[in-house]
N, C-alpha and C positions, 0 to 999 in steps of 0.2 A: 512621417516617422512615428513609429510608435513605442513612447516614452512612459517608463516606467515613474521615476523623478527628478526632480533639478533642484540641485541646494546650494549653500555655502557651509562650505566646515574648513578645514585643514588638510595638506597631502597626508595620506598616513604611509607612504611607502615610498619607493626608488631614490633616486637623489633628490629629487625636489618635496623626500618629506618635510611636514614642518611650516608649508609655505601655506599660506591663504589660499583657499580652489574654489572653483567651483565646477559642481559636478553635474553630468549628464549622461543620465543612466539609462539606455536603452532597454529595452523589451524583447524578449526571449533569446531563446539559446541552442545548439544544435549539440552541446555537450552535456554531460552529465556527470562531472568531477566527483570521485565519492566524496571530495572534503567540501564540496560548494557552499561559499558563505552567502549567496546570492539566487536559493536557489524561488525567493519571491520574485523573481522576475521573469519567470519560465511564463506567468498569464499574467493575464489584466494589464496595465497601462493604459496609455490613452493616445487619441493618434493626436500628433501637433507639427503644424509646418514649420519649415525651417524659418521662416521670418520669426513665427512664436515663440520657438526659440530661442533665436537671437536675442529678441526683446527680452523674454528670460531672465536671460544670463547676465543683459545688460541692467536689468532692474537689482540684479542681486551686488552689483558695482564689481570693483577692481580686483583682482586676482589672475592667475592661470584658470585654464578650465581643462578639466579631464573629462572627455567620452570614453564612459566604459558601459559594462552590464551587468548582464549577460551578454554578448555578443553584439557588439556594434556594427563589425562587419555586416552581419546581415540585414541591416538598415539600407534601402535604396537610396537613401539620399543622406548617407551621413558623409561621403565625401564632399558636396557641395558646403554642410554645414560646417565642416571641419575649415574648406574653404574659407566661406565667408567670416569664421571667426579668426584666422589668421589675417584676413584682409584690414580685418576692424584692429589689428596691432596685439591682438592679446597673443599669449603662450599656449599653446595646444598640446595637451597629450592626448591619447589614445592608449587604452590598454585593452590588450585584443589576442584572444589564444592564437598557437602558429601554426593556426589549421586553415586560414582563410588567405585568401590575396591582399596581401598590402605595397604591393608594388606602386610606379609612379603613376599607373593609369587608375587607381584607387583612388589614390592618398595625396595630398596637398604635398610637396617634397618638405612644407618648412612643420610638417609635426611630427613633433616627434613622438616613435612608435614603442611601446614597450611592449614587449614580444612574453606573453604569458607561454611558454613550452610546457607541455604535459607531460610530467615523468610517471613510468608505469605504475606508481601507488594512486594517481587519478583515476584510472581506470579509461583511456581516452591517449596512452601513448603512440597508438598505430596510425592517429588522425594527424599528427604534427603532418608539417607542410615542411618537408629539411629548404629548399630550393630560399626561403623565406629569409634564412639565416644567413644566406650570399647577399642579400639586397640589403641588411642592415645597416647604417650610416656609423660612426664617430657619437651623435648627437643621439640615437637610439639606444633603448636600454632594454635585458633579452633576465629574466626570471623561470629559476625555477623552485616550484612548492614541492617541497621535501613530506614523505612520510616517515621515514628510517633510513638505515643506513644505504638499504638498496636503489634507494632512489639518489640518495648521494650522489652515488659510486656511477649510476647512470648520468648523473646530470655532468659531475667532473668528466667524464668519456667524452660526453658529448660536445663538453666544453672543449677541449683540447684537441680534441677532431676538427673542429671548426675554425681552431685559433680566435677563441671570443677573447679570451684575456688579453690579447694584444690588439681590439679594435675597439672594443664598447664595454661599456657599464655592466657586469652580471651582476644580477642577483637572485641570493639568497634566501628562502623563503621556508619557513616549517608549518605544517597545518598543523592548528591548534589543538593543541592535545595528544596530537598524535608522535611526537618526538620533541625531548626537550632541546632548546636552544645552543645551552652547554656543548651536549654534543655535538651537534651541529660546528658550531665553534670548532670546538677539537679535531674535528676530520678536516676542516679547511686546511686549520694552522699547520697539521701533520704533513699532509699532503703538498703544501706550500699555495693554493690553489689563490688567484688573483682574483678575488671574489668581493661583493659588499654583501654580507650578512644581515639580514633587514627582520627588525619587529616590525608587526603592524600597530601603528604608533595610535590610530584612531580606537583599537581594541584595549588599550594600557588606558588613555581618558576616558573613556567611554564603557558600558559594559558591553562582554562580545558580541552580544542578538540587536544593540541598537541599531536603528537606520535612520539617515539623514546625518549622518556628523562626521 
């Protein structure tokens, strides 16, 4: 696999913000979001087995551990890794755009997936994978990053097409700078929409361009 970095910091986002993680950051990407905070991961990395891995993560001690990236999915062997680190008892995320296959022949059934969907201010809404949003679980949590109101108004559609508010966790998401929170807020609450509204919590302690935290 080839790994961008592997650290300890804190969730900064979904339900499990807050919590002690550690993270494992895959190497390159098949999107190109205009708001990407991530987009040092598109080269370089380094390639490392999954046993190296493992040991990794195991050196960095106890927590959840989140694979993300740029794109994990397209890792050969991040379902094994995903695997073996639910074998070894820890909490697994995955957060992974809903452009790729995370069905059960992918993915470990016990991690949980959170499903980054691309609204058309990413520039990457034609690549969503809809089929993706049927295989969701209860235990899965499905994200969209807002530019303005138009991507709102797209993301609440999509919601309610799918009936997400009655199965899993959404969330809400603003790209930085690009629309304030407030509003955000106010189109929810208007609308009545069964949403969690999410800062990125690691950007509030940290400054926004750090990496590693």
């Amino acid at each position: 696999m080839r790994i961008t970095e592997i650290y300890k910091s804190i969730q900064g986002e979904s339900t499990w913000a807050g919590l002690p993680c550690i993270f494992v950051r895959t190497n390159r990407c098949d999107l190109r979001c205009t708001w990407c905070d991530s987009a040092f991961t598109f080269t370089g990395g380094v390639e490392m087995r999954v046993d190296e891995i493992v040991a990794e993560v195991d050196r960095l001690g106890s927590g959840i551990v989140e694979i993300t990236g740029g794109e994990p999915m397209l890792q050969r062997d991040v379902g094994e890794l995903a695997r073996r680190l639910c074998d070894a008892g820890r909490t697994v995320l995955i957060e992974t755009g809903g452009h790729r296959d995370v069905g059960p022949e992918a993915l470990d059934p016990r991690v949980i997936r959170i499903m980054d969907v691309k609204c058309p201010g990413s520039g990457e809404s034609e690549k969503n994978r809809w089929e993706n949003l049927d295989i969701l679980r209860a235990t899965d949590e499905v994200k969209f990053v807002l530019t303005g109101r138009e991507d709102y108004e797209w993301a609440r559609d999509i919601i309610r097409r799918h009936a997400l508010e009655a199965r899993l966790t959404v969330l809400l998401s603003v790209a930085h700078g690009l629309v304030e929170p407030s509003e955000v807020v106010g189109w929810m609450l208007e609308d009545g929409l069964q949403a969690r509204f999410q800062m990125q919590m690691h950007k509030v302690i940290w400054e926004h361009e750090a990496r590693g935290v």
